[in-house]
C-alpha positions in Angstrom: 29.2 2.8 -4.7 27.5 6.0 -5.0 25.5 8.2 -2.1 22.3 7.0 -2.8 23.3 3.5 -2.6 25.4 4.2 0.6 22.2 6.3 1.8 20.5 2.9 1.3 22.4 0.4 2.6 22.7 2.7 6.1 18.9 2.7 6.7 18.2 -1.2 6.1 16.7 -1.3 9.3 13.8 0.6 8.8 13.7 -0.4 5.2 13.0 -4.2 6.4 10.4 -2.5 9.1 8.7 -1.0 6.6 8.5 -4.3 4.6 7.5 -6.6 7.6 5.0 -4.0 8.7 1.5 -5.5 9.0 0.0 -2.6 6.8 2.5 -3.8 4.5 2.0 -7.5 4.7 -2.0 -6.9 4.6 -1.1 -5.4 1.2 0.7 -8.2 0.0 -1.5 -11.0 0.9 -4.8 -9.0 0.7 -5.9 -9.2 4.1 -5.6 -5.6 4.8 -9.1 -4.5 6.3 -10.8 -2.2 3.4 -11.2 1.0 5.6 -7.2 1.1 6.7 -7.0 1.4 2.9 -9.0 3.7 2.5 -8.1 5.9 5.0 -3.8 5.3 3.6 -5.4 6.3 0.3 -6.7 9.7 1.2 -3.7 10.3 3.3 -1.3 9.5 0.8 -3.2 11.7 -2.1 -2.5 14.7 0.4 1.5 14.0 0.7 1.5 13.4 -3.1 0.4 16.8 -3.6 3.4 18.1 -1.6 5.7 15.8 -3.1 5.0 17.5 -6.6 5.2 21.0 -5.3 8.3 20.0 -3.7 9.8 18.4 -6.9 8.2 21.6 -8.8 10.6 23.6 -5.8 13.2 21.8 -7.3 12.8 22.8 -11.0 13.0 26.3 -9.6 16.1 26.2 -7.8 18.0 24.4 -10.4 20.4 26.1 -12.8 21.2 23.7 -15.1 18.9 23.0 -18.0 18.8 19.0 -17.9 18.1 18.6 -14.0 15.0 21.2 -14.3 13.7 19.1 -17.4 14.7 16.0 -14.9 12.4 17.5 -12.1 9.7 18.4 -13.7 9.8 15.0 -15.4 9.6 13.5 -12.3 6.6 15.2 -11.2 4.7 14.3 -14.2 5.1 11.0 -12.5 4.0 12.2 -9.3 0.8 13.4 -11.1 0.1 10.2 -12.8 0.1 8.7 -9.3 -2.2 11.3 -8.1 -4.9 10.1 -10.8 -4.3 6.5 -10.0 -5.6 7.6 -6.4 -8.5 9.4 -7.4 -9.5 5.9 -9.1 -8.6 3.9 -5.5 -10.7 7.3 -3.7 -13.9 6.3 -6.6 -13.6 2.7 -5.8 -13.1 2.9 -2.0 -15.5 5.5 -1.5 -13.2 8.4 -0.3 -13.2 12.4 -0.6 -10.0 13.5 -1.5 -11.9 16.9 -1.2 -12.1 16.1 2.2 -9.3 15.0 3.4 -8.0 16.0 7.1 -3.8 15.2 7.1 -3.1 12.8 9.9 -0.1 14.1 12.5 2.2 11.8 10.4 1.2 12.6 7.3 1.6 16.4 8.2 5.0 15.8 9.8 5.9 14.4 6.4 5.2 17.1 4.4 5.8 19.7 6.9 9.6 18.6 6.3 9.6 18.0 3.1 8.2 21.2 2.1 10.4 23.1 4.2 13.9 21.3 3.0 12.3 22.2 -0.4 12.2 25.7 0.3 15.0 26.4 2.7 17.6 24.2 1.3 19.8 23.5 -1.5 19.2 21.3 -4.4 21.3 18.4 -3.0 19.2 18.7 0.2 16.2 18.1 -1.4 16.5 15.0 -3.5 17.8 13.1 -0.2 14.7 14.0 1.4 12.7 13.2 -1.7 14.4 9.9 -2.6 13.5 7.8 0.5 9.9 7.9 -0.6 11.0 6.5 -4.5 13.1 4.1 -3.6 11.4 2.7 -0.7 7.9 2.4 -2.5 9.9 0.8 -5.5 11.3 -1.8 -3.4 8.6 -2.5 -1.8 6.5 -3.5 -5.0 9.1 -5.3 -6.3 9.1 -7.5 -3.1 5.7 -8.2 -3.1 5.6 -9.0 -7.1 8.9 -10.6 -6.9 6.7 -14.5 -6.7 4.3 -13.1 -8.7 1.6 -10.7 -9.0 -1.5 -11.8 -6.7 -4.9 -11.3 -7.9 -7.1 -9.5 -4.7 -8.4 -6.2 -3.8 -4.2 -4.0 -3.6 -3.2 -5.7 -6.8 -3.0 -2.8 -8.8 -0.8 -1.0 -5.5 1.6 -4.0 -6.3 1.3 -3.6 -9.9 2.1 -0.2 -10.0 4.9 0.0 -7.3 6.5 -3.2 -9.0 6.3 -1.3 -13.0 9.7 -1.3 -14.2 8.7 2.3 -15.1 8.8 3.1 -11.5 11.9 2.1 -11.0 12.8 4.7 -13.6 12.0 7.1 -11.6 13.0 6.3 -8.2 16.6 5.3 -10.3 16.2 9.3 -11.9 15.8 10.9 -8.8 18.5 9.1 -7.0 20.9 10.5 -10.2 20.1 13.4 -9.2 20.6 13.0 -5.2 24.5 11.6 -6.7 24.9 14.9 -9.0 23.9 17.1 -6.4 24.5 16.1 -3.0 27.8 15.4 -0.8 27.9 13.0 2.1 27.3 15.0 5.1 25.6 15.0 8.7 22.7 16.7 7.6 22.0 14.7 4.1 22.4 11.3 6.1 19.7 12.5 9.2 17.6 14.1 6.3 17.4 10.6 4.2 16.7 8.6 7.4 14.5 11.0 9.0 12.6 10.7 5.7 12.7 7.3 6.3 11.3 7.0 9.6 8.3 9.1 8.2 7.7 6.7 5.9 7.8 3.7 8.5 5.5 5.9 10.4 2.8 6.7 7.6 2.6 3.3 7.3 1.4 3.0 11.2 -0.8 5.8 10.9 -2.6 3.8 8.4 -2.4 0.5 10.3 -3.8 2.3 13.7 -6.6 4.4 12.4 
């Protein structure tokens, strides 16, 4: 077993709350109303945007040579994702220019960006890799009988890519070569967690 496995296995219960989530479900059978997209899309543009710096962060802090090529690869990725979202923002008719962050979203990456900034390396792949490994997860559950054909298949398709899985599997490396089990890397990693759980609300509320 490794941390980020252990990390894992001890937050199951949200995990399966973020699966069974109705924003969730609505994704997987295509039900989801159009505008609680819409609004998840612009939200979720916004926390990618601190997810890079916060990988960028990172790159700074780290002294070896192959983990700062290893960050920065990692939020090439994060920018790829970004452009997939200004597609969804074209086709769903959102300003990402315009974009006011939601309580949760800010809570998100109000913490990220400070653990990114006030704490060690280790620190700040455990708050990073709930995110990776949730979202990678999650597309392979909802691909896992085959990819449907409706409005979020390319959400599916994309969370589902074996090349995802890549990179949630390269930042959780890094969370193993970095971090030791402690207190304050298991409440970062679930309090990441329950951010996630809660973005999802956000969407499914607004």
């Amino acid at each position: 077993m490794t941390l980020s496995s252990d990390l894992w296995k001890f937050n199951q219960d949200l995990v399966q709350e973020c699966l069974e989530h109705p924003f969730v479900q609505g994704i997987a059978t295509g039900t989801l109303e159009r505008r609680k997209f819409a609004y998840y899309v612009g939200q979720d543009a916004f926390f990618l945007e601190a997810f890079a710096r916060a990988y960028s962060v990172a790159a700074a802090k780290c002294s070896d040579w192959d983990g700062f090529n290893t960050f920065h690869h990692l939020a090439g990725g994060v920018l790829e994702e970004l452009r997939l979202h200004q597609n969804y923002a074209t086709d769903w008719g959102v300003n990402l220019q315009q974009i006011e962050p939601a309580i949760a979203t800010r809570r998100y990456t109000d913490f990220l960006l400070a653990t990114a900034w006030g704490s060690e390396i280790g620190l700040i792949t455990v708050a990073m890799t709930p995110c990776m490994r949730l979202y990678a997860f999650l597309g392979q559950e909802l691909a896992k009988d085959g990819i449907p054909e409706h409005a979020y298949t390319d959400w599916i398709r994309t969370y589902s890519n074996p090349e995802f899985e890549q990179l949630a599997q390269q930042l959780e490396r890094l969370t193993d070569q970095y971090a030791q089990l402690s207190v304050a890397v298991k409440s970062s990693y679930r309090y990441a967690m329950l951010c996630e759980r809660e973005f999802f609300h956000a969407a499914w509320e607004s």
